[in-house]
N, C-alpha and C positions, 0 to 999 in steps of 0.2 A: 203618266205615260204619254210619249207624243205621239201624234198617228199622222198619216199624210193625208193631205187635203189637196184637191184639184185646185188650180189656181187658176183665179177667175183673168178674163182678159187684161186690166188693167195692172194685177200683179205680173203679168208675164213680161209684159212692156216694160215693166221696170224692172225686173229680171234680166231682161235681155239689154236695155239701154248700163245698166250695171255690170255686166257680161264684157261689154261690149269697152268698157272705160278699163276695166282690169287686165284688159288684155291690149291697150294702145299701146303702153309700154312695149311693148315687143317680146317682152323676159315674160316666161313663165314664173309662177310664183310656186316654189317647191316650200312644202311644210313637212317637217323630218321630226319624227320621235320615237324618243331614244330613250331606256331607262339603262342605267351604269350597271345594277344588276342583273341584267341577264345575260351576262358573260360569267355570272356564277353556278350556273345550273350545269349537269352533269349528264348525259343519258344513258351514258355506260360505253363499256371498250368495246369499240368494234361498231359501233353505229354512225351512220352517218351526219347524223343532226348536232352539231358542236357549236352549242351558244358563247362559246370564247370567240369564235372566230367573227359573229357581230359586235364588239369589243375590240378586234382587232380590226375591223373594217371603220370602226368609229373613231379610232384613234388615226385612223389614215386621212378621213374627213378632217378632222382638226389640223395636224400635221402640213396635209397641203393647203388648209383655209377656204376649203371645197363649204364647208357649215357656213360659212361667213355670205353666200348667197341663199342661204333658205334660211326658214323662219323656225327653229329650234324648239322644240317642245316636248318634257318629261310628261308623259299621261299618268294618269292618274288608274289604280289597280283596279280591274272591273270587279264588282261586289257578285256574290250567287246571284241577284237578281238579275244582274244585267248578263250575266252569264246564262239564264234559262231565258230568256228571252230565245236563244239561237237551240238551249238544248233542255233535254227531260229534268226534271228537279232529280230525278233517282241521281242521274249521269254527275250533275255537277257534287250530290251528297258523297256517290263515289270517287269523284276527284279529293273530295277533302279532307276525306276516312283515309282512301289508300297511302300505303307507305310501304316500302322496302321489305320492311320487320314483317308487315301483318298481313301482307299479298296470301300469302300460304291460307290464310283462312276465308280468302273471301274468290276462293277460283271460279265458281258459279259466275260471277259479276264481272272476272274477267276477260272471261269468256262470251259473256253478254256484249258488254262494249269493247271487245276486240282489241285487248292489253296483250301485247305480246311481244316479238324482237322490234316491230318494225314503232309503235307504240310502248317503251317499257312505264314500268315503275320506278320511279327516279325520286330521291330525295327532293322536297320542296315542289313535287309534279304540282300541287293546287295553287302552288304563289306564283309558279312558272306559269299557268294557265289565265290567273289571273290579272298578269304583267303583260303577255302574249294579247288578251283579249282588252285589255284596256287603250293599247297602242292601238289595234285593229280600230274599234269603236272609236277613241280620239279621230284619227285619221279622216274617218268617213265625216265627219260631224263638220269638218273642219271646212266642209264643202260649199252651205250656205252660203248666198249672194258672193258667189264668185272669188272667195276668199283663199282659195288653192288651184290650182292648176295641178301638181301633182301634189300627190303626200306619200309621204314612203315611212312605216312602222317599222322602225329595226329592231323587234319585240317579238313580231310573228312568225308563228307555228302555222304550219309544217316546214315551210321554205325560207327561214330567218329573217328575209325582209318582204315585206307586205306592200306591194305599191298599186295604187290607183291611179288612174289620170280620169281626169274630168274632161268633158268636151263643153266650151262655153256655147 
């Protein structure tokens, strides 16, 4: 597990003399990731959260060669553990149990963590949580020694794409 550590005066100087080299270029450095399926997931008719249309925005990046200035990256699927990091072990058990079929028996839980129109239960909810949360986590990581200027996860829930800007 990593933990943050204050950084003594001489790491910061080279933090900031690193900073300061990554950004002569003038060009921001945008880091973009993307996984091809999350334009698979479904959250039912009549909702506004439609993971085709990141799919559809991704293909528009290609198209016009808008990717061909960021630095492209498929993340990797966050496991439970990196998942309880941010939430309760219950919470993520019940992303992994629930499904469509068995929602009916588990309404106690859903009502707990607050599954309903605006939240449903959607086929593959735990791989979609897992693909969402792995893009977020890449993203931020990607931040060390000045290595991003933006990142943008087109993986993330709630709002399809997930963006940070860093300030050097």
């Amino acid at each position: 597990a990593s933990r943050v550590v204050p950084l003594g005066r001489d790491e910061r100087d080279e933090r900031a003399s690193s900073a300061a080299s990554c950004t002569m270029s003038g060009k921001p450095k945008i880091s973009y990731f993307y996984d091809p399926d999350v334009g698979n997931f479904y959250y039912g008719q009549g909702h506004p959260m439609k993971p085709h249309r990141v799919r559809m925005t991704h293909n528009l990046l290609l198209h016009y060669g808008i990717y061909k200035e960021m630095e492209v990256f498929r993340p990797a699927l966050a496991s439970a553990e990196d998942m309880t990091k941010f939430h309760s072990d219950e919470y993520i058990e019940f992303l992994r149990l629930i499904t469509p079929d068995n929602q009916h028996e588990h309404m106690r839980q859903l009502k707990r963590f607050n599954c309903a129109e605006d939240c449903p239960v959607f086929d593959g909810l735990y791989e979609f949580c897992q693909l969402s949360s792995g893009g977020s986590v890449a993203s931020a990581a990607r931040r060390p020694a000045c290595a991003t200027t933006f990142s943008i996860a087109a993986c993330s829930v709630p709002n399809t794409f997930s963006t940070m800007r860093f300030s050097t």
